[in-house]
N, C-alpha and C positions, 0 to 999 in steps of 0.2 A: 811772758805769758799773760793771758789777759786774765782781770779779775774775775770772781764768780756774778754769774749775769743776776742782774737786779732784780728785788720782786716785783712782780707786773700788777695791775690791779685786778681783786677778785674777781671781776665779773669778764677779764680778757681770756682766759682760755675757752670758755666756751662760746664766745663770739669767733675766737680765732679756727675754733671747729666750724661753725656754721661758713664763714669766709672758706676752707677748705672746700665743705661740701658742695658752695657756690661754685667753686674753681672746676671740682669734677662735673658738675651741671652745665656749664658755662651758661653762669645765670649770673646777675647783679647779685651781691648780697641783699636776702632779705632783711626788713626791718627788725632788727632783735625783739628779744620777748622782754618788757618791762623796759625801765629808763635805763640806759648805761650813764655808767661813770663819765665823768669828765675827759679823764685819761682813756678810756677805754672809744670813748665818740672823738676825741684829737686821731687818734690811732686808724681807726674804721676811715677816716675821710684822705688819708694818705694810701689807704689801700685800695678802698674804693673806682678808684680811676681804673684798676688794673681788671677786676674784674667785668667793669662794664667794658670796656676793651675785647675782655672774649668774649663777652654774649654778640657786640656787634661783628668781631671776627668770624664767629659760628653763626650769624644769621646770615652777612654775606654768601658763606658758601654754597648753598644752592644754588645761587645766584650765577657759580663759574668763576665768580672775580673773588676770593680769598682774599682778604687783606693784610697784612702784618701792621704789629705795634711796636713800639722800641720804649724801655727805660732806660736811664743809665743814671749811674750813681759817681761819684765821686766823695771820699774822706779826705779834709786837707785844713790845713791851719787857719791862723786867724792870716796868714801874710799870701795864704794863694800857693802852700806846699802841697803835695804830698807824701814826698819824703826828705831824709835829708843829703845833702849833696853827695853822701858818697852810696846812696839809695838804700837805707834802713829806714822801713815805713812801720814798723812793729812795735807798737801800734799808734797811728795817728789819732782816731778817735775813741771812744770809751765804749763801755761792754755794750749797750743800750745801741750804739748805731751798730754794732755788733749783731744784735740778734735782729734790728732792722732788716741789713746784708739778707741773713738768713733767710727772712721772709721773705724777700724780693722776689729772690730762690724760688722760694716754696711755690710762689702765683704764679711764674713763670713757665714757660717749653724750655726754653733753654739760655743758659748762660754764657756770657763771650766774654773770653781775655784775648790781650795782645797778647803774641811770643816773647815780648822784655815782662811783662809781670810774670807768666812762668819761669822764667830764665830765673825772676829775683827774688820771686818769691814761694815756686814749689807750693801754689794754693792747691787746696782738696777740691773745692767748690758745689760744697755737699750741703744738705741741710740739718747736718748732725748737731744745733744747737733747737732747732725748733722743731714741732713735728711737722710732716708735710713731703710730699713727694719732690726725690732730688729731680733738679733740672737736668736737660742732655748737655752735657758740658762742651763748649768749640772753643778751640785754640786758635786762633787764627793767626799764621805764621806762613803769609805768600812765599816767601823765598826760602820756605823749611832751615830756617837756621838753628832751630830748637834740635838737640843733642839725641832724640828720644828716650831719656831715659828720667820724665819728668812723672811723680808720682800719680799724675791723672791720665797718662799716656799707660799707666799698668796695672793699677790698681783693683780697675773694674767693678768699682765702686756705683758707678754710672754711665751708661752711654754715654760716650767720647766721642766729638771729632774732630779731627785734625786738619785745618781748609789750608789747604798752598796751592797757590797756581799751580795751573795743567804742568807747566813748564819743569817745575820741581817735586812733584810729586810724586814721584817715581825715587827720590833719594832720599824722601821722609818715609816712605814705606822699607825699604833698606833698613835705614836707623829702627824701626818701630819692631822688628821682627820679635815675635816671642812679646808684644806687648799687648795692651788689652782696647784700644782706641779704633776707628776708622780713618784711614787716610782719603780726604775728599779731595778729589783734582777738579779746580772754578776755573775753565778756561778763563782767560784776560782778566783773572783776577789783577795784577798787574798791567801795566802800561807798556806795551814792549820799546816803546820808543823814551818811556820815563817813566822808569823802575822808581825814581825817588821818589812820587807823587802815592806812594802808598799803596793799597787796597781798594777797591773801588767798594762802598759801604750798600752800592743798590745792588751787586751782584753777592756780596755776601746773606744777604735779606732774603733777595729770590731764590740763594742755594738752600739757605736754611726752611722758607715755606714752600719749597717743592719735597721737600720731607715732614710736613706738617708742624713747624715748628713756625709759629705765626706770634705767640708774645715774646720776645726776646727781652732778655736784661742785657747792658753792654755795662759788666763789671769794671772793667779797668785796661790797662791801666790810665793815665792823660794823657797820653799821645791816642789810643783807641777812642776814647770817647771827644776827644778834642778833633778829630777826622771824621765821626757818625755826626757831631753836632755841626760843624763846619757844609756838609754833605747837606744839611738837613732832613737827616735820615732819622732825629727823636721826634720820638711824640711827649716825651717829658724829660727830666732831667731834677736829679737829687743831689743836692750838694751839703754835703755833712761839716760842718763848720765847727772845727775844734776848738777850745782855748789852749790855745798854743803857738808859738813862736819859734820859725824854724830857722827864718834868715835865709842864707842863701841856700836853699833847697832846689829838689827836681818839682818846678811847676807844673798842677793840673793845668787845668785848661790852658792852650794852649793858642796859637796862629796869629795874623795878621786882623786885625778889626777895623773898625769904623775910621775917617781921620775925624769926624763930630760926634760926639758926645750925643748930638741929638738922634746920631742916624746907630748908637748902642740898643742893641735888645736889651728890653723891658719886661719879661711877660709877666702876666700874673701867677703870681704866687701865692702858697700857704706855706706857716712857719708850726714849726714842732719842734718842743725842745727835748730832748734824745741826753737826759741824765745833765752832764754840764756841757755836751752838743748842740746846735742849731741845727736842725734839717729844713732848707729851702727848697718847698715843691714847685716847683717849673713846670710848667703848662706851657709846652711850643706850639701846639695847638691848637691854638683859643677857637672859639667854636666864632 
């Protein structure tokens, strides 16, 4: 179980309100009232990105062209885990990037896991530790190999969806009977010629903001976000650095890289420390 979440500093819940209200405006956060804390201005400038993200998504749309935004977060060791070899991730990082998660949540339309993190882990992917409106939750499981009988596939806790290729989506809707989710059929979600090659991350994007769903988080697990980042489908990227030693674990990030050192992504970043966590904010976007 995780521990009871930290206390924040005095002057953070009522900036975290005004951040909210920014959300349902889709407005930047305004300038708070008086000086903030230190912690409380570290805090605001990791969030910050996300909000100005909708105002420029909601000023597009008149425009015709909508645009979508992508985060995506990763928790993992000081050695590059996320969990350990036999995939017990519970818990990798401490309460504090804990109610981070949450938040992400909170700012975002909707949240994406792969079909191996439901499988391993049965997440809610709710914002029941912070206030703030849950995300629409998508599973994304092209070849529907998920069982349906995964606690956010019933719950109903939150608008669900369940994305598998055109191809199988007909036998995830079978499994889901009497459940509480949407089964969405992406044509060529998959490669018919190469099935292993994954998901294709710009048809998940454009499925998701043809329903209005234009900030997206891409929670987990490292193989999903190791494919969205590979695709260059982020617009940022969080990586939660635990003190901890896993050894031979299931690695985040994940694929083939550079063979120079010179030709490794660099982007710039901000650092936050999240209790006895690092959090590295990634800008793949540099202006």
């Amino acid at each position: 179980m995780p521990t009871p979440d930290p206390p924040l500093p005095d002057d953070w819940p009522a900036l975290w309100q005004r951040l909210l209200h920014a959300r349902a405006q889709a407005a930047a956060a305004p300038p708070p009232d008086g000086t903030l804390s230190a912690a409380s201005a570290a805090l605001l400038a990791v969030y910050q990105p996300l909000l100005q993200a909708r105002q420029a998504i909601a000023g597009s749309a008149p425009h015709g062209h909508p645009g979508t935004w992508t985060v995506a977060q990763l928790g993992q060791s000081l050695d590059g885990c996320v969990a350990t070899a036999a995939g017990d991730s519970y818990y990798v990082t401490g309460p504090q990037s804990l109610l981070h998660l949450h938040r992400l949540r909170a700012l975002c339309d909707a949240v994406l896991v792969g079909a191996g993190t439901v499988a391993a882990d049965d997440p809610q992917l709710t914002t029941r530790r912070v206030p703030g409106p849950n995300p629409v939750r998508v599973v994304l499981d092209p070849a529907a190999r998920l069982d349906g009988r995964a606690r956010l596939l019933r719950d109903a806790a939150a608008p669900t969806l369940w994305l598998c290729d055109a191809r199988h989506a007909a036998a995830a809707r079978e499994r889901l009977q009497g459940g509480a989710a949407e089964v969405v059929a992406v044509p060529a979600l998959l490669d018919a010629a190469d099935p292993a090659r994954g998901p294709d991350p710009a048809r998940v994007l454009a499925t998701l903001a043809a329903r209005g769903l234009r900030l997206v988080f891409v929670e987990g697990g490292g193989v999903t976000v190791s494919r969205f980042l590979a695709a260059g489908a982020l617009d940022r990227l969080h990586l939660v650095i635990a003190p901890v030693v896993i050894g031979d674990g299931r690695r985040g990030l994940q694929g083939a890289g550079p063979a120079r050192m010179a030709d490794c992504l660099r982007p710039p970043a901000q650092r936050l420390a999240l209790g006895d966590d690092m959090l590295w904010d990634l800008d793949l976007r540099p202006r």
